[in-house]
C-alpha positions in Angstrom: 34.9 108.1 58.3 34.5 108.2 62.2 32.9 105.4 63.9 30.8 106.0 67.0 30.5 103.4 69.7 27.5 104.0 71.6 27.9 102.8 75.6 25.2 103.2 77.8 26.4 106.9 79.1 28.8 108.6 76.5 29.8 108.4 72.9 33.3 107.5 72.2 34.9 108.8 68.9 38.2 106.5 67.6 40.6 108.3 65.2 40.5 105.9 61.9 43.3 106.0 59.7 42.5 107.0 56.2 44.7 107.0 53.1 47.6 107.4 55.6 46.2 110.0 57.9 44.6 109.6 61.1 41.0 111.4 61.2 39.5 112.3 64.1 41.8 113.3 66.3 42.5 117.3 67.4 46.2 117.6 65.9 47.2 115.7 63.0 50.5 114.0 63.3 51.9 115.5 60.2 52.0 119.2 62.3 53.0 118.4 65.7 52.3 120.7 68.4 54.5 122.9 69.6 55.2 121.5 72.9 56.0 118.1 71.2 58.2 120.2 68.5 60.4 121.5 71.8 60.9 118.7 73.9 62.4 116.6 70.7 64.4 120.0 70.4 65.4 119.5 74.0 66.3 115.5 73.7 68.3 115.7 70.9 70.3 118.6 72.2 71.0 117.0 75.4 71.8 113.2 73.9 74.0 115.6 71.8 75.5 117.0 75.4 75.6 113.6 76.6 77.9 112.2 73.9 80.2 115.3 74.1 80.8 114.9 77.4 81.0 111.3 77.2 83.9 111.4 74.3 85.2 114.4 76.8 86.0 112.0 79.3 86.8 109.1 78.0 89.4 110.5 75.9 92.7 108.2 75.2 94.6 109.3 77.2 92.1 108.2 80.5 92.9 104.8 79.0 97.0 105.6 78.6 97.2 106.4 82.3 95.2 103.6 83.5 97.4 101.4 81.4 100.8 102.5 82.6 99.5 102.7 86.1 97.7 99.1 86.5 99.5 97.2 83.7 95.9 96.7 82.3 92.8 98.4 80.4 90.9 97.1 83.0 88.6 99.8 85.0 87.7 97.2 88.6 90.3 96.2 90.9 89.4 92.8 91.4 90.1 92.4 87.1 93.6 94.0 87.7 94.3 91.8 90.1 93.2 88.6 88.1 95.9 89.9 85.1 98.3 90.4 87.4 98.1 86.4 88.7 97.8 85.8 85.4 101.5 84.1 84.7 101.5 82.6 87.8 97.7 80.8 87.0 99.0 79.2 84.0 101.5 77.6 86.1 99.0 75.9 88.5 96.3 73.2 87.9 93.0 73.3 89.2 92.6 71.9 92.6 96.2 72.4 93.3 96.8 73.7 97.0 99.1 76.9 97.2 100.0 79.1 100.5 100.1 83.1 99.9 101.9 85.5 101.3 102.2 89.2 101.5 104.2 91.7 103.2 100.9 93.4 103.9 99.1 93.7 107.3 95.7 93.8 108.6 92.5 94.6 106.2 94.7 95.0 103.2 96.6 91.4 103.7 92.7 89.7 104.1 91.3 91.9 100.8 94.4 91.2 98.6 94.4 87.7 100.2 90.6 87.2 98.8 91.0 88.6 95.9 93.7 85.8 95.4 91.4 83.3 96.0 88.7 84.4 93.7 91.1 85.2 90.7 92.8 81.9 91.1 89.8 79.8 91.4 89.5 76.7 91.4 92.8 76.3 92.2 93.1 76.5 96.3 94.7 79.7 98.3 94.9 78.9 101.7 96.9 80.9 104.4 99.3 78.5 105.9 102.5 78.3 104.7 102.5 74.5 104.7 101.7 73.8 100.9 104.6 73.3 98.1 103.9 76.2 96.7 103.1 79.7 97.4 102.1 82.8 95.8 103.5 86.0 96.4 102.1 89.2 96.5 104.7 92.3 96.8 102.6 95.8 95.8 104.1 98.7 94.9 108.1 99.4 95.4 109.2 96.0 96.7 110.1 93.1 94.8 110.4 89.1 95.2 113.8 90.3 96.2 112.5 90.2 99.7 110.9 86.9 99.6 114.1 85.4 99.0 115.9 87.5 101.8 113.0 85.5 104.0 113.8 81.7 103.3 111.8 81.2 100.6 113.4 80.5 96.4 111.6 81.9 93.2 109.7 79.1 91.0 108.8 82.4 88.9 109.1 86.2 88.8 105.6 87.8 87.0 108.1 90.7 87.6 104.8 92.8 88.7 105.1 92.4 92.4 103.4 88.7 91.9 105.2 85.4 91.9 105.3 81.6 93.0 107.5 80.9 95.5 108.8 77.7 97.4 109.7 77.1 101.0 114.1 77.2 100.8 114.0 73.3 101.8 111.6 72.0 99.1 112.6 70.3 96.3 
């Protein structure tokens, strides 16, 4: 059954849906045509590509490597960072003021030194070496070893180039 709709200029013919099939339209949905039949032919074989390439690159061992390199699964620096201060964090309390140091220079000293102070929040980082306290950052090779060598004792080792360090004359 087909029900016109008379406007003032045209007729207008609505497909009606009768025992299940739509009447009234050119194609019926139950035989698709055959442009329809090869673009779901084309998006299923490329969703198909998609996932083999995905599963191709993110294959264990991507995850291995970035776990012996950073110590972590996580994929951002700024979330590496925040596990490396992790053992150091638990030692602090919120609000608590703490210096940082670094043997680093320039750019890298001011990103490593804000990435402190967002991973430690809220507990304060400031850049004098007046507070109690001080956190440590030593990448790569060097070790609290050398903090010691310049005046300053070991509260705690994170033994990951990280620790909390006092000035040698505080109690």
């Amino acid at each position: 059954m087909i029900i016109d709709y008379h406007h003032s200029r045209e007729t207008t013919r609505l497909p009606i849906l009768q025992n299940g099939i739509l009447i009234g339209m050119k194609t019926s949905p139950a035989q698709p045509p055959w442009r329809f039949k090869i673009g779901a032919i084309l998006l299923v074989g490329l969703a198909f590509y998609s996932g083999w390439q995905s599963v191709r690159y993110y294959d264990i061992r991507v995850f291995t490597r970035r776990y012996e390199r950073f110590g972590t699964l996580a994929s951002d620096n700024i979330s590496r960072f925040a596990n490396q201060l992790a053992c150091v964090q638990t030692e602090l309390s919120p609000g608590e003021r703490v210096g940082f140091i670094s043997p680093l220079e320039g750019d890298q000293w001011t990103e490593v030194y804000l990435w402190a102070q967002y991973a430690l929040a809220p507990v304060i980082v400031t850049r004098d070496g007046s507070p109690e306290k001080m956190i440590a950052y030593y990448p790569g090779e060097q070790s609290l070893a050398q903090a010691r060598e310049d005046g300053y004792s070991i509260l705690l080792d994170c033994h990951n180039g990280v620790g909390l360090l006092a000035p040698a004359g505080a109690p």
